[in-house]
C-alpha positions as CSV (number, residue, x, y, z in Angstrom):
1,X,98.9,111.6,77.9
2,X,95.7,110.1,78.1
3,X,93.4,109.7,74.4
4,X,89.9,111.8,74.6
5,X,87.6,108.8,74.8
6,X,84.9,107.9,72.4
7,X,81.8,110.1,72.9
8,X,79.5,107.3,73.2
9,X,76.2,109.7,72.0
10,X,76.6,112.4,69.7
11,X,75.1,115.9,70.8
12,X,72.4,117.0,68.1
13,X,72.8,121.3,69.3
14,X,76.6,121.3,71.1
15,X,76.8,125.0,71.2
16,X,78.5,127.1,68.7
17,X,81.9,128.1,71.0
18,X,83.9,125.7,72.1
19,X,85.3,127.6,75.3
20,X,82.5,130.4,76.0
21,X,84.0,133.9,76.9
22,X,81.2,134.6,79.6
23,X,82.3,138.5,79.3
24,X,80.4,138.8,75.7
25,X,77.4,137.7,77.2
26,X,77.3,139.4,80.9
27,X,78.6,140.9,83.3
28,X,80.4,139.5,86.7
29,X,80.0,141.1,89.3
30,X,82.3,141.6,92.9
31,X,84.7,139.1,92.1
32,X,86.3,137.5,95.1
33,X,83.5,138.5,97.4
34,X,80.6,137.6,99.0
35,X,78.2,139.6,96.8
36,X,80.1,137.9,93.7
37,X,77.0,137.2,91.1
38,X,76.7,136.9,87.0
39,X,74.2,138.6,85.4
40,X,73.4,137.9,81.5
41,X,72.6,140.6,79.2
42,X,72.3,138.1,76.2
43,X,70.2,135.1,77.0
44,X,69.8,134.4,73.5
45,X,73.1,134.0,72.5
46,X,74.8,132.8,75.6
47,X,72.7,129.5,75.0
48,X,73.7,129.8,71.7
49,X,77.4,129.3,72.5
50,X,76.3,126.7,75.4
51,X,74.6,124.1,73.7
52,X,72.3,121.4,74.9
53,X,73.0,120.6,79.0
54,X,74.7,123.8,79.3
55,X,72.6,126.6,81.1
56,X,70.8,129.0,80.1
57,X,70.3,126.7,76.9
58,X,66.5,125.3,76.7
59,X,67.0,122.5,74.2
60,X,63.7,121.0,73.0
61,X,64.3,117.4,73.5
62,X,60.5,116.8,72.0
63,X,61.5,117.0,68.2
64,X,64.8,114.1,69.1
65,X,63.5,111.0,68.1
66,X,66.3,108.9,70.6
67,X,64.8,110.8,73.2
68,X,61.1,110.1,72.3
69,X,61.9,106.3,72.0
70,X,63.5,106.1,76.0
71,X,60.5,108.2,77.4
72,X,57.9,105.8,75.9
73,X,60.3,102.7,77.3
74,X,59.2,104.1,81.0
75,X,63.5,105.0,81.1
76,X,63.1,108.6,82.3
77,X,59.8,108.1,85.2
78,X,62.6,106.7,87.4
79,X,64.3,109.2,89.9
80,X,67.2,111.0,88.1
81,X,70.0,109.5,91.6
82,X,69.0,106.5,89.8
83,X,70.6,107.6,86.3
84,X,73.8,107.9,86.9
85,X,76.8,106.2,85.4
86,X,74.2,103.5,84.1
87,X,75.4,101.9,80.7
88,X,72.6,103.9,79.0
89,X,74.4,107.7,79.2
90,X,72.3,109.1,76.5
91,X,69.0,108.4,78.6
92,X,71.1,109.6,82.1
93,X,71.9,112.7,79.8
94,X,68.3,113.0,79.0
95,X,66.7,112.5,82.2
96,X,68.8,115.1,84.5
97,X,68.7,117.5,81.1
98,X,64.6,117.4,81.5
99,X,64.7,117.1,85.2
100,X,62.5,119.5,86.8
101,X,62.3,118.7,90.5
102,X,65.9,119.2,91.1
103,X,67.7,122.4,92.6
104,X,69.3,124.4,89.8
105,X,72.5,123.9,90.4
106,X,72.5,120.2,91.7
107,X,71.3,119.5,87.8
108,X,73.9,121.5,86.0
109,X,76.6,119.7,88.0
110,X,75.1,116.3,87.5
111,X,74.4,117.0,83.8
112,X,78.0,117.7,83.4
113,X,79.0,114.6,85.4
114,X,77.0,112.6,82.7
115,X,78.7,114.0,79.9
116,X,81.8,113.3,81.5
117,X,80.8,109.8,81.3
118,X,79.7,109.6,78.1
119,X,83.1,110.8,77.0
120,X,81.3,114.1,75.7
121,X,84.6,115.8,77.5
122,X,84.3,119.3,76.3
123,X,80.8,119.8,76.6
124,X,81.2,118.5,80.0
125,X,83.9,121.2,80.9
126,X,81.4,123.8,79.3
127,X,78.5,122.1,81.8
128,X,80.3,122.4,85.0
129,X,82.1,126.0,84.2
130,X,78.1,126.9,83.7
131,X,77.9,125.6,87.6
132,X,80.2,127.4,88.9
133,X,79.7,130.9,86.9
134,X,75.8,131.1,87.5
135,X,75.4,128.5,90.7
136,X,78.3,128.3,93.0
137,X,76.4,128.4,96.4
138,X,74.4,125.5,95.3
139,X,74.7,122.3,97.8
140,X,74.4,118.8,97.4
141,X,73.6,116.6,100.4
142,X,74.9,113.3,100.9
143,X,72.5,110.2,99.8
144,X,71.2,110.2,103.7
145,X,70.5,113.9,103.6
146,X,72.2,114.0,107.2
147,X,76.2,113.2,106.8
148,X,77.8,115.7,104.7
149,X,76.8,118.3,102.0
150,X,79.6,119.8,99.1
151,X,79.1,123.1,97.5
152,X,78.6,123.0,93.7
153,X,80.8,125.8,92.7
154,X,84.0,124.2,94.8
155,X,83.2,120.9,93.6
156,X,83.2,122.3,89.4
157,X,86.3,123.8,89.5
158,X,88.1,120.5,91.0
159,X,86.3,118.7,88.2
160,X,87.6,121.1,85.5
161,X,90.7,121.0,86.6
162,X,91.1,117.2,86.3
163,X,89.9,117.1,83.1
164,X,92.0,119.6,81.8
165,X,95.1,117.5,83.1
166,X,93.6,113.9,81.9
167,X,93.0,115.3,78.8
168,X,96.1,118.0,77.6
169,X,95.0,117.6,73.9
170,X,92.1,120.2,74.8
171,X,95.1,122.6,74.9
172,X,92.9,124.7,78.0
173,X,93.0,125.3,81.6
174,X,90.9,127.1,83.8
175,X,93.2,129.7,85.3
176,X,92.4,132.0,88.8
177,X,89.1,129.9,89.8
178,X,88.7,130.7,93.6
179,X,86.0,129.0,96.4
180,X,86.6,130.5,99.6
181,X,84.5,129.4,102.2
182,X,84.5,131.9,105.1
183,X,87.7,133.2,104.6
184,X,89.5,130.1,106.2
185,X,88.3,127.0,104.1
186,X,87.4,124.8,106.9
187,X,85.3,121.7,106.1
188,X,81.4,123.1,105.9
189,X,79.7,120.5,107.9
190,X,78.4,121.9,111.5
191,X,80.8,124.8,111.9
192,X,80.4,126.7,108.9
193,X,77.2,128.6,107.8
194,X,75.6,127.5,104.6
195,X,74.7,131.2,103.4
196,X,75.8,133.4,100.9
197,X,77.4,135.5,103.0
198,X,79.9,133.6,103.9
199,X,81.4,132.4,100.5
200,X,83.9,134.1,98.5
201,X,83.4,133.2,94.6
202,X,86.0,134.2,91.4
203,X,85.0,131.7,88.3
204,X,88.1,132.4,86.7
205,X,88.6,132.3,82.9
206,X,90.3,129.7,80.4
207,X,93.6,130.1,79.0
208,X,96.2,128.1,76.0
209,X,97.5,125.6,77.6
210,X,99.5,123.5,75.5
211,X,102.8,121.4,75.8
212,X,105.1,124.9,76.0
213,X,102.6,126.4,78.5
214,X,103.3,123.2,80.3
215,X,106.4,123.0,80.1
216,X,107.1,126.2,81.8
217,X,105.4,125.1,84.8
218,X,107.9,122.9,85.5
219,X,111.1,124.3,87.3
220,X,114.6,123.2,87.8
221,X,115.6,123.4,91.4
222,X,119.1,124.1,90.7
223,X,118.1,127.5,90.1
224,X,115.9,128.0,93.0
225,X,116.8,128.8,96.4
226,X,116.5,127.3,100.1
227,X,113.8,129.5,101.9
228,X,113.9,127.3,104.7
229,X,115.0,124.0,106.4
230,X,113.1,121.6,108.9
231,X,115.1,119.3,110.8
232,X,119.2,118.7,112.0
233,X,119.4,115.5,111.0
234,X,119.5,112.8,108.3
235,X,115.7,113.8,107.4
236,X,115.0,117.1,106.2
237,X,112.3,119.3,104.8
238,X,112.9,122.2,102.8
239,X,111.0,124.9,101.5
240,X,112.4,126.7,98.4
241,X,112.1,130.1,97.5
242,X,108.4,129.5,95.7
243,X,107.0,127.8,98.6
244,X,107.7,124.3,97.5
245,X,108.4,121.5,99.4
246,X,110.6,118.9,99.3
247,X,111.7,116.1,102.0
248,X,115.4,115.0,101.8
249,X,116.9,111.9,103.7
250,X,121.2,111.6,103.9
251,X,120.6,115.2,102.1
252,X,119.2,113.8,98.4
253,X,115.0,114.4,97.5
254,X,112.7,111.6,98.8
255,X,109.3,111.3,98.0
256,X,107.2,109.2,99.6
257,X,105.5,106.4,97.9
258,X,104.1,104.4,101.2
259,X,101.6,101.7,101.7
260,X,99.4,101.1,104.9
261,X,100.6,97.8,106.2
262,X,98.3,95.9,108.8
263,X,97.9,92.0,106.7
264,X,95.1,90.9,109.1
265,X,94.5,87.1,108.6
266,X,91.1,86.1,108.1
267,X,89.2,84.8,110.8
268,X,90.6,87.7,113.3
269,X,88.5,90.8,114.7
270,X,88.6,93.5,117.0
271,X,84.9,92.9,117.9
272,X,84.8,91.0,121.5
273,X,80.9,90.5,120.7
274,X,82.2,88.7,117.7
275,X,84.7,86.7,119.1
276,X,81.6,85.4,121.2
277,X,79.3,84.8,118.5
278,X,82.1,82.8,116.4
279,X,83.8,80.8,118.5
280,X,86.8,79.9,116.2
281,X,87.5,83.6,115.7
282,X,90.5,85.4,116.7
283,X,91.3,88.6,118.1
284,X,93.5,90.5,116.0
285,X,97.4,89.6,115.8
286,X,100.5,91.2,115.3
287,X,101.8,90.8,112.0
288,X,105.1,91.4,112.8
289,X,106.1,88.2,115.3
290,X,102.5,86.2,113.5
291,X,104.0,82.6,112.7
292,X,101.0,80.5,112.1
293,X,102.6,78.0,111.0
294,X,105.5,77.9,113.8
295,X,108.3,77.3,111.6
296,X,110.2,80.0,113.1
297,X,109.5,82.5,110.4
298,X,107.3,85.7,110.4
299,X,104.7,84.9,107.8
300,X,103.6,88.3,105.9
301,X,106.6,89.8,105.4
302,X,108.5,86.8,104.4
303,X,106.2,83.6,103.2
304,X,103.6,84.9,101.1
305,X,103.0,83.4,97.6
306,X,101.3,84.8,94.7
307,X,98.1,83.0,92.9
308,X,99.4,84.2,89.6
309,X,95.9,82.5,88.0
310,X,93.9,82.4,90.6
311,X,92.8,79.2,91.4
312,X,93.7,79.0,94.5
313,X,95.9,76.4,94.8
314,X,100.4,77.1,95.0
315,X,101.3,76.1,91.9
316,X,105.1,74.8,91.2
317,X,105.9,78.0,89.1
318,X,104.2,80.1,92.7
319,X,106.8,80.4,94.7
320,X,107.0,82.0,98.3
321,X,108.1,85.0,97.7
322,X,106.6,87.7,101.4
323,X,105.3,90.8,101.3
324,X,108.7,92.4,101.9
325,X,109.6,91.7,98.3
326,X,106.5,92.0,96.9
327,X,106.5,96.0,98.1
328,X,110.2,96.6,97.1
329,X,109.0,95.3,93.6
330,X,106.1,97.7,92.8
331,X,108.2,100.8,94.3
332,X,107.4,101.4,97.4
333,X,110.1,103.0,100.1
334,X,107.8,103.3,103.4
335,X,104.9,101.4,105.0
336,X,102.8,103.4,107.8
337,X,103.2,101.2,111.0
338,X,100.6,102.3,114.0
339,X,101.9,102.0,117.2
340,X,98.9,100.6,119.7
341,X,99.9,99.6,123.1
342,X,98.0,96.3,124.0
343,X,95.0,97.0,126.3
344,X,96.5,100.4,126.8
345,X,99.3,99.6,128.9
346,X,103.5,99.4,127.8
347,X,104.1,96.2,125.8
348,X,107.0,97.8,123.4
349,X,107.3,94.1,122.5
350,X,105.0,95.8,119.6
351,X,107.0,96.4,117.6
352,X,110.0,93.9,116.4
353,X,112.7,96.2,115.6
354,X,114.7,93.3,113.8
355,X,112.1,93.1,111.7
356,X,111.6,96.4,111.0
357,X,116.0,96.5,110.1
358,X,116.0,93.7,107.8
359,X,113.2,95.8,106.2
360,X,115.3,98.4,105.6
361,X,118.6,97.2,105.5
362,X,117.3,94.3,102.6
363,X,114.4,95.7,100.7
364,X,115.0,99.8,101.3
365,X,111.8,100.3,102.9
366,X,111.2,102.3,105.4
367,X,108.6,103.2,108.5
368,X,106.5,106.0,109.3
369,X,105.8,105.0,112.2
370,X,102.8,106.9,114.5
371,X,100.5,106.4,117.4
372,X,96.8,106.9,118.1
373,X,96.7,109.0,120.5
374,X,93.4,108.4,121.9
375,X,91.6,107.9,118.7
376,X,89.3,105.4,119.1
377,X,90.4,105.1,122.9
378,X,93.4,103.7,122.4
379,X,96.2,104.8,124.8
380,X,94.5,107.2,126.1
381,X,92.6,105.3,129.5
382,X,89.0,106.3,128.0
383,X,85.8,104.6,127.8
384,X,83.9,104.0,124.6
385,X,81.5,105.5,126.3
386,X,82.7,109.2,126.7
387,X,85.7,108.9,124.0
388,X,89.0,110.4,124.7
389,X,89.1,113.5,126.7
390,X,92.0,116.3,125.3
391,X,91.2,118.6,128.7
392,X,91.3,115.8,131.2
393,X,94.9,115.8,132.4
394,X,95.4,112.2,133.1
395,X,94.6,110.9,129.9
396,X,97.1,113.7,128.5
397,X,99.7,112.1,130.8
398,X,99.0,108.7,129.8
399,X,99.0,110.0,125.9
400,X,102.4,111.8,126.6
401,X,104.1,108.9,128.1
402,X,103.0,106.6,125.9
403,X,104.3,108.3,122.8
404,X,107.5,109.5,124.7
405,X,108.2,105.9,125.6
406,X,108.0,105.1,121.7
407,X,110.2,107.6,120.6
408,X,112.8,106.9,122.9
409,X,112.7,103.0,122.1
410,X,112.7,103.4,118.7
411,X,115.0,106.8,117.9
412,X,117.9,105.7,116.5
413,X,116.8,102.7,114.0
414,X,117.5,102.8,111.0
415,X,114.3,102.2,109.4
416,X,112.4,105.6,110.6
417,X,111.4,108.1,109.0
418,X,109.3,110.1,110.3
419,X,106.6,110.3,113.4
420,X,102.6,110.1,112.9
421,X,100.0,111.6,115.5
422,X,97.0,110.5,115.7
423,X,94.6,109.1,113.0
424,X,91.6,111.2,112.3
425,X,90.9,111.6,115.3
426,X,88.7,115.1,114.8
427,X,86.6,113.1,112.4
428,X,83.2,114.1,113.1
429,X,80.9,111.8,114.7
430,X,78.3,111.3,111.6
431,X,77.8,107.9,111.5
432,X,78.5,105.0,113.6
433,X,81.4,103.7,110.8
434,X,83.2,107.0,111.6
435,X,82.7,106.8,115.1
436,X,86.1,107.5,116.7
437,X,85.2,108.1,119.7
438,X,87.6,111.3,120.8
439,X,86.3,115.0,121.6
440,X,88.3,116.8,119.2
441,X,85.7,117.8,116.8
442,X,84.0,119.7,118.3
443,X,86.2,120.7,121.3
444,X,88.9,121.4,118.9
445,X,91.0,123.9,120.9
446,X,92.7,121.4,123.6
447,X,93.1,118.9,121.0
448,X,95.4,120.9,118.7
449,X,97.1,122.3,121.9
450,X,98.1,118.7,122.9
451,X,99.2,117.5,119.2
452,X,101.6,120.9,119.1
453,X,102.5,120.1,122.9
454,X,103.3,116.1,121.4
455,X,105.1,117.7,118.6
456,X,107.6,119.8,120.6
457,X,108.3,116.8,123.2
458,X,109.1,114.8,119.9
459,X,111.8,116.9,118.7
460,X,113.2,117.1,121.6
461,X,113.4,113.7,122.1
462,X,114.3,113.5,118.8
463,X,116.1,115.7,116.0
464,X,116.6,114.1,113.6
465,X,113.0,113.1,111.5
466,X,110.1,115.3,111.5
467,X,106.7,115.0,113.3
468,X,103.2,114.6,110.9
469,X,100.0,114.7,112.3
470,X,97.4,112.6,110.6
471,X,93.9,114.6,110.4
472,X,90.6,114.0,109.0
473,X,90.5,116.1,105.5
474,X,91.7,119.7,106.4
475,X,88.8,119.6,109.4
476,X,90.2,122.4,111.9
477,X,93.0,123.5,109.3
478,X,92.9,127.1,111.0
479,X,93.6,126.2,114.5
480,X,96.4,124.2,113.7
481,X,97.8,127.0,111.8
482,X,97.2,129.0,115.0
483,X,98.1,126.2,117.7
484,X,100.2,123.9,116.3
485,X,103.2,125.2,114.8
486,X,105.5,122.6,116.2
487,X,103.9,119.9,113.8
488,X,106.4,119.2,110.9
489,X,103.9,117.8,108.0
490,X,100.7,118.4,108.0
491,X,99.1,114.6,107.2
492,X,95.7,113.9,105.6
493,X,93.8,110.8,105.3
494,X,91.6,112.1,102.4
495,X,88.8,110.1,100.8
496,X,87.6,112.9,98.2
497,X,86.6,111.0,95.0
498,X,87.8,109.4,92.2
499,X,89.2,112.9,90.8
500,X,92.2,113.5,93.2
501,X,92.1,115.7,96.1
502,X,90.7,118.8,94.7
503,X,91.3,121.9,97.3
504,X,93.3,120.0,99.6
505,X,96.6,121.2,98.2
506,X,95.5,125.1,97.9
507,X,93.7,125.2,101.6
508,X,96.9,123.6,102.9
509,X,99.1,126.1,101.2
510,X,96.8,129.4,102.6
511,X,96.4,128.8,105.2
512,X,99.2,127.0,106.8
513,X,102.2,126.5,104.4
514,X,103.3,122.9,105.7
515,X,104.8,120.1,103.4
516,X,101.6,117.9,102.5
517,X,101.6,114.3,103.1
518,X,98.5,112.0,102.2
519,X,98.6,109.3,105.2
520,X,96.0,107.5,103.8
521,X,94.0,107.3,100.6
522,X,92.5,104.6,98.5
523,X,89.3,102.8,97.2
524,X,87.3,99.7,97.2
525,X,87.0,97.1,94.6
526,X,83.8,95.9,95.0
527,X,80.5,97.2,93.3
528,X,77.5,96.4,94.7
529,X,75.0,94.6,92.6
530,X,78.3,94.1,90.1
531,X,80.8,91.8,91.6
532,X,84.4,92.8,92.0
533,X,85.7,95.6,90.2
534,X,89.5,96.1,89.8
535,X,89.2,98.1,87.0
536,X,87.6,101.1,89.0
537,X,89.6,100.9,92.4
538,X,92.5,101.4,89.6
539,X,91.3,104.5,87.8
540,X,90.6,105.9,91.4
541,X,94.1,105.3,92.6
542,X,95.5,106.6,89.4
543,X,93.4,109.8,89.9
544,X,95.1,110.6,93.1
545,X,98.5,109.7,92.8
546,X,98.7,111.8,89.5
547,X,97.4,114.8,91.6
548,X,100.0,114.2,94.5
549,X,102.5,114.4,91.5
550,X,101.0,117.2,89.9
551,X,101.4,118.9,93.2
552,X,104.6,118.0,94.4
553,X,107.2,120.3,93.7
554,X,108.8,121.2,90.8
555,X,105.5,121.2,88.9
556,X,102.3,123.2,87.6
557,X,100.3,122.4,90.9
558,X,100.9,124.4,94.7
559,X,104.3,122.4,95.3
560,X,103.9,121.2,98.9
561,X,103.0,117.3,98.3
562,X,105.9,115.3,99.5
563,X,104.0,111.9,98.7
564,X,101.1,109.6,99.7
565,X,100.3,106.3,101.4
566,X,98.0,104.1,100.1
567,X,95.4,102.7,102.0
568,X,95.5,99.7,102.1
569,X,98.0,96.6,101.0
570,X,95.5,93.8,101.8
571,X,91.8,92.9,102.8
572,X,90.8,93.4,106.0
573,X,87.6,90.9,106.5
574,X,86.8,92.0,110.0
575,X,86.0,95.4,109.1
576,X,82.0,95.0,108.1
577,X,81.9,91.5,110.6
578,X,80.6,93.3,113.7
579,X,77.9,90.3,114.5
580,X,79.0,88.4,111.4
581,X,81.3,86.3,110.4
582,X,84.8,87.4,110.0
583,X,85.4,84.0,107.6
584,X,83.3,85.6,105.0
585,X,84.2,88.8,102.7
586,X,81.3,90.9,103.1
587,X,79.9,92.3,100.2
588,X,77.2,94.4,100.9
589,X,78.5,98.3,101.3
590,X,79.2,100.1,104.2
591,X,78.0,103.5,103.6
592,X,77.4,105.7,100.8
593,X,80.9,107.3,100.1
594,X,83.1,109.1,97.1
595,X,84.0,105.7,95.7
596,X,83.9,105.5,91.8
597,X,80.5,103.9,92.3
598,X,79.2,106.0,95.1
599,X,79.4,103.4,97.9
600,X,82.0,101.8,100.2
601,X,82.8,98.4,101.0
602,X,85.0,98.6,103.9
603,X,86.2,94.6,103.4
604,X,87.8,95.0,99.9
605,X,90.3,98.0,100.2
606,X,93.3,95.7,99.8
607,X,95.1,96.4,96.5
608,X,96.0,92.7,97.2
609,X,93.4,90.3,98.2
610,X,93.3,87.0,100.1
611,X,91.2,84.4,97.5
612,X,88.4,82.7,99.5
613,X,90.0,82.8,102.7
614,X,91.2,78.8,102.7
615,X,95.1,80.0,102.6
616,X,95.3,82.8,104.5
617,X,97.7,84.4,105.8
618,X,100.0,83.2,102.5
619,X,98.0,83.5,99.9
620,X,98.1,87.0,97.9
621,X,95.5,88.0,94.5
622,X,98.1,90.8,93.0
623,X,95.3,93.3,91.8
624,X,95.5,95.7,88.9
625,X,96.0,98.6,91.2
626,X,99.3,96.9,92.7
627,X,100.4,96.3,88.8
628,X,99.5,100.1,88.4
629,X,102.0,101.2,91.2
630,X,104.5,99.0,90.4
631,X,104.1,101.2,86.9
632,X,104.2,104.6,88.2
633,X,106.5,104.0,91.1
634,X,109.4,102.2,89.5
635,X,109.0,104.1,86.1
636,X,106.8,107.1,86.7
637,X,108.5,109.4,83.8
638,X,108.0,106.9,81.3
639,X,104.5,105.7,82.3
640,X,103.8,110.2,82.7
641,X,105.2,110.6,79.0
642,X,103.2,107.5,77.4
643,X,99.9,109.0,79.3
């Protein structure tokens, strides 16, 4: 279990109750509905029991001398977004506790958020319990004040509950919290109303929580019976008696600890404008028949070498060693594989199915193996233009056959596992980085009609592995609970913030009560004005796997994750080189995003990267986060016990 950190400020006023019992103090009122409110009948000594940060508690930061000594340095005239996570946290603390200009509920959150980071862990529990009991309906925009807005309330009980389970030594656990947004839990962005009627609120309370409580969460399947079973074949899912989930393959449990697998070589890109710009440039290859070197020999997968110290340069103790190996080491059992016929028409010469058999055959991995169907325009006939049509019938046929065509080539190998729809491809159309250039946002109807129609012709086809879809978030959740019962696994690229996925697991489980498969999650390692930061794209990717565990079955969490797949196994440098150079590893971010520092930078997701470009495609820079998987996949109930 992980150690309560240093506070790194001490609190002069941190309350009087260490867990406040909200009941002593006021009164809530129509829990679970619309009208839920809490009204204080004690003022006095609920901000007694609160403490400095923690509302209704009016500390009076005039009489602190720290605080006095930061004012007159000019430290707190700046704009609060600007202190955040800053290596001064007593002065971030100070300036968003004084903050006057900010809605309510926006500065509780982020007041907790910097006690979070000054280690003050329990008064940051107590700060963003306070959101959620007295401002749950509070938003918070995005940095643009266009993208995307989060509500406060939802937001405070996903950051309770992480801290609860990074830190067990509290001995708490907030226990019945529910944010229910419309009845359905759709993604708020343009299809939900923002007002208060349409949000049901219950804060919940704390409860013990210590190593027996825990223990009891856990259960032993042997005692537990089969509800339900997906699948004739050699892949199975089943569904136990609790509503748990579990994928079997040959009849024993597998849980899937995939990786995205696309090594791009630098100096290749999608971008035809770039191709003209930088003549030397390449359009993007296929990794699995790439031999650069024409020695006969597929170069990712089998001649890659490790700079073990980085000076780019193979050493005589570096040996070639290949990506294949390299994966088998740290753990993992699957790589996602996405099917893309070249300029949309049938070259199956894709995919190298001796490849993919020596794979799995020689290093146990396996191949979830999907198509795009029409995200992006690919395979679907469309124009960039007017994106991919899910009404027009001819770009259903061309989808259909497409797919079909796959399938029935690639059946029978060994090496699948399952089937992948799509990829995001009803992510709305915010920005131009998350273009993707298909209707199905906002025509989601024909969309979810054609995945389910997809799904049935796959099982048809094929038996004997189930059919994911891979969404954007839980966008649309509701109609593919009504539409798309055909669909095996309900996928989820999820980007959601360094603290795991939050409501993902609970939404899924309401509303349509499929196993749970995270097809794509990850971070960046580059900070913006810091240089490259391994250390944070680590604690992120430890965040989320330890949720996908927590929620797998067996334990304290809703039971349907059956795994994850990391995005992404190695730089891509053509991902920010639209009009620039595809030789250079951007730096600059992307967009503002949920990485650990707030931005993204689309070139460095790679938890392997490429040096300074000179040896690619060979050379690999092993980062922490490979190091960390290699940890938690090979040996994850040792590494769970010493945490």
């Amino acid at each position: 279990m992980e150690q309560l950190p240093v506070p790194k400020f001490k609190l002069e006023s941190p309350g009087s109750d260490t867990v406040i019992d909200y009941r002593q103090f006021g009164e809530f009122r129509n829990l679970g509905s619309v009208d839920y409110e809490f009204v204080i009948k004690d003022e006095a000594g609920l901000a007694r029991a609160a403490g400095e940060g923690v509302y209704p508690n009016k500390y009076d930061f005039s009489q602190d001398a720290y605080y006095q000594s930061i004012k007159s340095k000019g430290l707190l005239g700046t704009s609060v977004w600007s202190r955040l996570y800053t290596d001064n946290s007593q002065a971030d603390f100070f300036a968003w506790a004084t903050a006057d200009n900010i809605e309510p509920g926006v500065r509780q959150f982020f007041i907790a958020e910097n006690l979070r980071y000054a280690g003050l862990i329990m008064q940051s529990i107590k700060a963003f319990y306070a959101a959620l009991v007295h401002f749950p309906r509070s938003i918070c925009w995005s940095n643009d004040n266009r993208s995307f807005f989060w509500f406060i309330g939802q937001a405070a009980i996903v950051k309770i509950n992480h801290l609860c389970r990074q830190y067990p030594e509290l001995g708490v656990r907030l226990e019945g919290a529910d944010f229910n947004i419309g009845g359905h839990r759709e993604y708020p962005l343009r299809n939900i109303d923002i007002g208060r009627e349409k949000i049901e609120i219950i804060p919940g309370f704390f409860v013990p929580w210590g190593r027996n409580e825990r223990m009891k969460e856990e259960m032993d399947f042997n005692t537990l019976e089969v509800k339900k079973t997906i699948g004739k074949g050699k892949v199975q899912l089943v569904q136990f008696s609790n509503r748990h989930w579990q994928m079997r393959v040959d009849g024993k449990p597998f849980f899937v600890k995939g990786m995205t697998y696309s090594p791009t070589a630098v100096g290749e890109t999608p971008f035809p404008e770039t191709l003209t710009k930088f003549p030397d440039a390449k359009p993007l290859s296929n990794w699995m028949w790439q031999d650069s070197n024409q020695n006969g020999i597929i170069d990712a997968p089998y001649e890659t070498w490790v700079d073990k110290n980085r000076n780019r340069v193979q050493d005589q103790d570096e040996p070639v060693v290949g990506d294949f190996k390299l994966l088998k080491d740290m753990g993992c059992n699957c790589i996602r594989v996405y099917h893309q016929p070249e300029d949309n028409k049938y070259n199956y010469g894709y995919i190298n199915k001796p490849l993919l058999r020596d794979m799995y055959l020689n290093y146990g991995i396996r191949v979830a193996l999907g198509d795009f169907l029409g995200a992006y325009c690919i395979g679907s006939g469309a124009t960039t233009e007017k994106g991919t049509d899910y009404s027009n019938p001819a770009q259903r046929a061309l989808m259909r056959e497409i797919v079909h065509d796959l399938v029935q080539d690639n059946k029978n190998e060994p090496y699948i596992l399952m089937w992948v729809i799509g990829n995001e491809n009803d992510m709305p159309d915010i920005n131009s980085i998350n273009r993707v250039y298909t209707n199905a946002y906002e025509n989601p109807i024909p969309y979810v009609t054609f995945i389910n129609e997809i799904a049935m012709m796959i099982h048809e086809l094929d038996p004997n592995h189930p059919v994911a879809v891979s969404n954007n978030d839980v966008i649309h959740l509701n109609y593919f609970r009504e539409l798309a019962p055909a669909v095996d696994i309900f996928g989820v690229n999820a980007y959601k913030g360094p603290d795991g996925f939050g409501e993902l697991w609970q939404q899924v489980y309401r509303i349509y009560d499929k196993p749970v498969l995270i097809t794509e999650f990850g971070s960046d390692c580059y900070h913006p004005g810091q240089g490259v930061s391994e250390g944070e794209q680590k604690v992120y990717h430890e965040a989320c796997w330890k949720d996908i565990m927590y929620n797998r079955a067996s334990r304290g969490g809703y039971g349907n994750a059956i795994g994850g797949i990391v995005f992404e196994w190695l730089d891509e440098w053509w991902k920010a080189s639209k009009n620039k150079s595809p030789f250079k590893h951007d730096t600059e971010h992307n967009a503002i995003f949920v990485m650990t520092d707030g931005t993204v930078s689309e070139e460095w997701f790679g938890i392997c990267g490429q040096g300074d470009g000179k040896h690619s495609p060979f050379l690999r820079e092993l980062r922490s986060s490979y190091n960390l998987y290699k940890m938690m996949w090979n040996d994850w109930p040792i590494f769970e016990t010493k945490k």
